[in-house]
C-alpha beads as a LAMMPS data file, in Angstrom:
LAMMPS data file: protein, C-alpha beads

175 atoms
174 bonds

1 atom types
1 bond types

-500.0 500.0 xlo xhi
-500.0 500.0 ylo yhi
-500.0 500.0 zlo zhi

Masses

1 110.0

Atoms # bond

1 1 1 -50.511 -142.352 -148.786
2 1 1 -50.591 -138.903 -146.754
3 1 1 -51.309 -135.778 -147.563
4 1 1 -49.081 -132.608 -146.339
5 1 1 -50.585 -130.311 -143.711
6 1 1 -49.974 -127.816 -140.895
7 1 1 -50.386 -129.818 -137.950
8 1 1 -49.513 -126.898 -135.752
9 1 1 -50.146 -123.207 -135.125
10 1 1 -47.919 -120.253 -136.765
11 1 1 -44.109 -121.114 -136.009
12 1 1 -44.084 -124.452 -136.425
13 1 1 -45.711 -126.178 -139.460
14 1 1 -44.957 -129.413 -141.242
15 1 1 -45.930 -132.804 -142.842
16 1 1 -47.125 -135.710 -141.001
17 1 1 -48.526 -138.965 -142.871
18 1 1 -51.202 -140.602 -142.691
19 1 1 -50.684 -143.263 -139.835
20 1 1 -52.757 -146.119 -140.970
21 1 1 -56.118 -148.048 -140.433
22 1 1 -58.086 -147.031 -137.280
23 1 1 -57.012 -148.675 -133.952
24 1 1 -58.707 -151.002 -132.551
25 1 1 -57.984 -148.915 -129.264
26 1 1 -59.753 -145.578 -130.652
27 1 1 -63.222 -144.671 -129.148
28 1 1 -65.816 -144.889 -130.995
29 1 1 -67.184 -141.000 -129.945
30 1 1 -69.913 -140.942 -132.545
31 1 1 -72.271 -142.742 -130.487
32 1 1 -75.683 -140.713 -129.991
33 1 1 -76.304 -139.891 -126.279
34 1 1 -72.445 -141.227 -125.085
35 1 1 -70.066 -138.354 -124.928
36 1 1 -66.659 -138.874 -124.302
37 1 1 -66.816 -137.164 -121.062
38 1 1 -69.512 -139.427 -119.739
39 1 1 -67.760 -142.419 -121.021
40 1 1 -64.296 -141.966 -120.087
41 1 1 -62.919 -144.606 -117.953
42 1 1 -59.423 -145.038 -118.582
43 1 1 -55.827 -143.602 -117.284
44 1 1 -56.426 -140.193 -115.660
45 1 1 -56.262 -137.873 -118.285
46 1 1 -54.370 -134.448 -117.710
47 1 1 -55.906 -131.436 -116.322
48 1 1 -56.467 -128.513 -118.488
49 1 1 -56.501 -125.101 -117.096
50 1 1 -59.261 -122.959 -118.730
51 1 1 -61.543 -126.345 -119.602
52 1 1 -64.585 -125.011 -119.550
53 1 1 -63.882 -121.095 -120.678
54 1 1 -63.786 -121.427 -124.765
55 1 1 -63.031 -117.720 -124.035
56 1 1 -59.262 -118.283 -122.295
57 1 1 -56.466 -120.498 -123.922
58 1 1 -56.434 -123.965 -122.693
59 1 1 -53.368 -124.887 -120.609
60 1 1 -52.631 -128.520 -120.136
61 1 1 -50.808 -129.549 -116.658
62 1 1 -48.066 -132.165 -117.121
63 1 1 -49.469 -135.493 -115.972
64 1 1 -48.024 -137.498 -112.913
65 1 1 -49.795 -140.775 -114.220
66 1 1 -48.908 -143.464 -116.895
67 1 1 -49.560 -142.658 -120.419
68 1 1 -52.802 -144.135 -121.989
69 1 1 -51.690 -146.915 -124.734
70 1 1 -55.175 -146.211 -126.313
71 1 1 -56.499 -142.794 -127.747
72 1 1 -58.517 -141.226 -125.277
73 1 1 -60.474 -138.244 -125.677
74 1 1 -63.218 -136.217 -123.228
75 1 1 -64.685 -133.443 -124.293
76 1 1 -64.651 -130.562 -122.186
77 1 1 -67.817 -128.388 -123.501
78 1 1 -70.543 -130.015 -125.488
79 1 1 -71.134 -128.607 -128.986
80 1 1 -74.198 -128.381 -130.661
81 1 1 -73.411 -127.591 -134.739
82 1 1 -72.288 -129.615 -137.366
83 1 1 -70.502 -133.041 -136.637
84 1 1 -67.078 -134.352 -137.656
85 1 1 -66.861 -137.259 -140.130
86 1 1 -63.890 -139.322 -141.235
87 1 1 -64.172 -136.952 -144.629
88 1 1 -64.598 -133.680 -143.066
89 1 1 -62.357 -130.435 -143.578
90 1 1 -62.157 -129.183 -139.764
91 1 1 -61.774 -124.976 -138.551
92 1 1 -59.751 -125.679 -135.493
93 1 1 -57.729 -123.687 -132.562
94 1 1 -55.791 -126.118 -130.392
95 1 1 -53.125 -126.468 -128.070
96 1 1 -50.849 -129.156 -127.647
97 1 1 -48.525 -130.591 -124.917
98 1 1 -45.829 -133.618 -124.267
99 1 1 -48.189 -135.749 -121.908
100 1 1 -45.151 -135.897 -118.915
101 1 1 -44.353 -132.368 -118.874
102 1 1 -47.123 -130.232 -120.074
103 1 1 -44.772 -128.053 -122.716
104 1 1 -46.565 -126.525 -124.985
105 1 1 -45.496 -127.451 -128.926
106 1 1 -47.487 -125.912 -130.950
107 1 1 -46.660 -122.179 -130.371
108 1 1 -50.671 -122.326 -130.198
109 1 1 -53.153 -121.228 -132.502
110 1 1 -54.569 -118.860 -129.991
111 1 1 -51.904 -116.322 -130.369
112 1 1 -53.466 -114.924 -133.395
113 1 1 -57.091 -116.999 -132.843
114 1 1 -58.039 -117.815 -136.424
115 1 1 -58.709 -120.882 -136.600
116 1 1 -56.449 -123.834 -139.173
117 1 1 -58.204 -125.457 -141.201
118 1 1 -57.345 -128.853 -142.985
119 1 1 -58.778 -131.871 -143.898
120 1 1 -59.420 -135.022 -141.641
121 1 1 -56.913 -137.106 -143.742
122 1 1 -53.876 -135.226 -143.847
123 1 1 -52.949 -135.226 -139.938
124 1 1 -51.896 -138.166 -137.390
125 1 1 -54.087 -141.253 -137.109
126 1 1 -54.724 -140.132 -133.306
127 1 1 -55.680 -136.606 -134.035
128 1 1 -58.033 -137.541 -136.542
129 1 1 -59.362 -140.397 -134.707
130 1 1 -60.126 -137.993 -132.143
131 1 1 -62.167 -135.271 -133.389
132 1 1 -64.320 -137.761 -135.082
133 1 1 -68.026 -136.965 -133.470
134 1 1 -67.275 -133.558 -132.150
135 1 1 -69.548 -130.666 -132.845
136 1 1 -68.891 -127.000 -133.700
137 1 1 -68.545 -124.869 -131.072
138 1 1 -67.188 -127.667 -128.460
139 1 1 -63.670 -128.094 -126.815
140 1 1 -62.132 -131.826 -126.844
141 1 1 -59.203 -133.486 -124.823
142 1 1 -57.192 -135.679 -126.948
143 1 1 -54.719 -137.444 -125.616
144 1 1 -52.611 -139.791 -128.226
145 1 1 -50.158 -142.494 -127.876
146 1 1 -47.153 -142.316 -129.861
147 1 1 -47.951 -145.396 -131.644
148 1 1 -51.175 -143.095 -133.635
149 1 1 -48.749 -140.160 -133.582
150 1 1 -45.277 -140.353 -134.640
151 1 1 -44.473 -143.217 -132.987
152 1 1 -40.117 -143.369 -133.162
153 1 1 -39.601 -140.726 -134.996
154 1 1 -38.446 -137.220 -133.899
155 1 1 -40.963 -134.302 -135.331
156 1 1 -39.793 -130.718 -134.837
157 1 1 -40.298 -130.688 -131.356
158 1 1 -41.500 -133.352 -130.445
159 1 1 -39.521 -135.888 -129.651
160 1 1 -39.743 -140.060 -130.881
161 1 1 -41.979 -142.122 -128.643
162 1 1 -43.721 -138.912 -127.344
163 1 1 -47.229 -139.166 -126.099
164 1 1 -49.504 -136.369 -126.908
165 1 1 -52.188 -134.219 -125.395
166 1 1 -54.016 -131.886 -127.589
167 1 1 -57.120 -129.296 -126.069
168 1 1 -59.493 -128.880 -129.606
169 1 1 -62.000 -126.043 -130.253
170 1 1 -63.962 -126.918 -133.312
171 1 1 -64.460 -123.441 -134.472
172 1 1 -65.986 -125.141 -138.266
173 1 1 -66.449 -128.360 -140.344
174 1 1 -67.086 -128.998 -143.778
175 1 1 -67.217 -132.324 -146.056

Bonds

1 1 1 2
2 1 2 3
3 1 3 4
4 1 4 5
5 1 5 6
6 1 6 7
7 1 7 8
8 1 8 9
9 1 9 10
10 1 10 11
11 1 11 12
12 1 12 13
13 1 13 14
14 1 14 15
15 1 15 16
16 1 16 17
17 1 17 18
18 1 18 19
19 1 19 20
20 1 20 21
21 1 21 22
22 1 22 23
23 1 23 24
24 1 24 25
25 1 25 26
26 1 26 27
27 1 27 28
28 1 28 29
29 1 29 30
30 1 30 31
31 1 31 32
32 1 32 33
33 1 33 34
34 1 34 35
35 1 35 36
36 1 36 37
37 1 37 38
38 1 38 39
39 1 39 40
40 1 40 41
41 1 41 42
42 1 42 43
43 1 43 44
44 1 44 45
45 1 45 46
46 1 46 47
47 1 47 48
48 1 48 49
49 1 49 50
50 1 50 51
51 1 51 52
52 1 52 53
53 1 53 54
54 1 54 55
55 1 55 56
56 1 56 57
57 1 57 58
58 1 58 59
59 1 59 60
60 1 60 61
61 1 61 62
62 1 62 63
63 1 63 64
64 1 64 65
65 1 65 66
66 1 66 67
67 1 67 68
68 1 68 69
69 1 69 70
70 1 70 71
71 1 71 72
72 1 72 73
73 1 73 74
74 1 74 75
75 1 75 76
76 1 76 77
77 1 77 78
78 1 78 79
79 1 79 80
80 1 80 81
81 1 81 82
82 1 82 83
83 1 83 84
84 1 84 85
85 1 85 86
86 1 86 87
87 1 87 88
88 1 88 89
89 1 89 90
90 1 90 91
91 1 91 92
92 1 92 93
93 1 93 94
94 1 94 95
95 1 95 96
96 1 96 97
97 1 97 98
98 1 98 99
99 1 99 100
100 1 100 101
101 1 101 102
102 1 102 103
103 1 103 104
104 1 104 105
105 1 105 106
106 1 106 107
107 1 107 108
108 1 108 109
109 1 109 110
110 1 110 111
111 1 111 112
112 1 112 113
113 1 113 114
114 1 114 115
115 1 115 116
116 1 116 117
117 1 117 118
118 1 118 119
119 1 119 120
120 1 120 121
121 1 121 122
122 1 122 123
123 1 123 124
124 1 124 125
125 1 125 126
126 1 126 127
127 1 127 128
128 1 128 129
129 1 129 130
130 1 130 131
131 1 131 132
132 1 132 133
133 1 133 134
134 1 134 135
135 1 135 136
136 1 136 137
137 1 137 138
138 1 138 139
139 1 139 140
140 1 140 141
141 1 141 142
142 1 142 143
143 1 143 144
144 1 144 145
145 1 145 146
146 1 146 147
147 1 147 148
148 1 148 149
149 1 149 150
150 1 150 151
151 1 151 152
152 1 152 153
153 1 153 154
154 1 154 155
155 1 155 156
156 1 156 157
157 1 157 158
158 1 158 159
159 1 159 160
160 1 160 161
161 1 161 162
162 1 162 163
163 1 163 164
164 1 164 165
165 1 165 166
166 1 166 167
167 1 167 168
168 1 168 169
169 1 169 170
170 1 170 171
171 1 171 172
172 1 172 173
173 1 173 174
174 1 174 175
């Protein structure tokens, strides 16, 4: 029902399943002319150091606020290549964070900045859910709750019930 994957950067790689049929809490960010960062109304979302400057890693603050119970995503710059599909392979370099804290990890991609590649169907229901609609060459907040990420269950280091926050640059898409 899943497929195996590197979910994270150098350091830290393993499998994660396929989480199930889409939420009825995940955006629909395919919309023409409705970006997620124009649309986003929900729980403050952390602050990311570096938003704007696809030249610098991404840093994500811990957040002071409640975690969202839905998947929310905002995209930070506005690509303008190819777009994500539920089938697509995805060229990626990401961060990732624990929502309350801000700790990176993912031992990030940027340390050696080639991008991972995998397909859309082999990673976390949120993760997936959220690059859906992104273009090339943009940089996307997702922020997932743990019930579209590993819900109760402990996953290297990240720990059961853990809600994540994830800063995307879609560096390529394919499929």
């Amino acid at each position: 029902m899943g497929t195996a994957v590197v979910l994270a950067g150098a350091g830290w790689g393993g499998s994660v399943a396929w989480a199930g049929p889409r939420s009825a809490g995940a955006r629909d960010h395919g919309k023409k002319g409705h970006s997620a960062a124009h649309r986003h109304h929900g729980p403050k979302l952390p602050v990311v150091k570096h938003a704007k400057d696809l030249n610098l890693e991404p840093v994500i603050r811990a957040s002071k606020g409640k975690p969202p119970k839905k998947l929310e995503v905002r995209n930070l710059v506005k690509g303008t290549g190819a777009t994500v599909t539920r089938s697509s392979t995805v060229d990626v370099i990401y961060v990732g964070a624990n929502y309350r804290t801000g700790k990176d990890f993912t031992q990030a991609t940027w340390t050696s900045k080639r991008p991972t590649a995998f397909p859309l169907s082999g990673v976390v229901h949120g993760f997936a859910e959220g690059l859906i609609g992104m273009r090339v060459g943009g940089r996307r907040e997702i922020v997932i709750p743990p019930s579209l990420g590993y819900g109760d269950h402990n996953y290297g280091p990240i720990k059961a019930g853990e809600t994540l926050v994830f800063v995307v640059d879609l560096k390529g898409v394919s499929g």
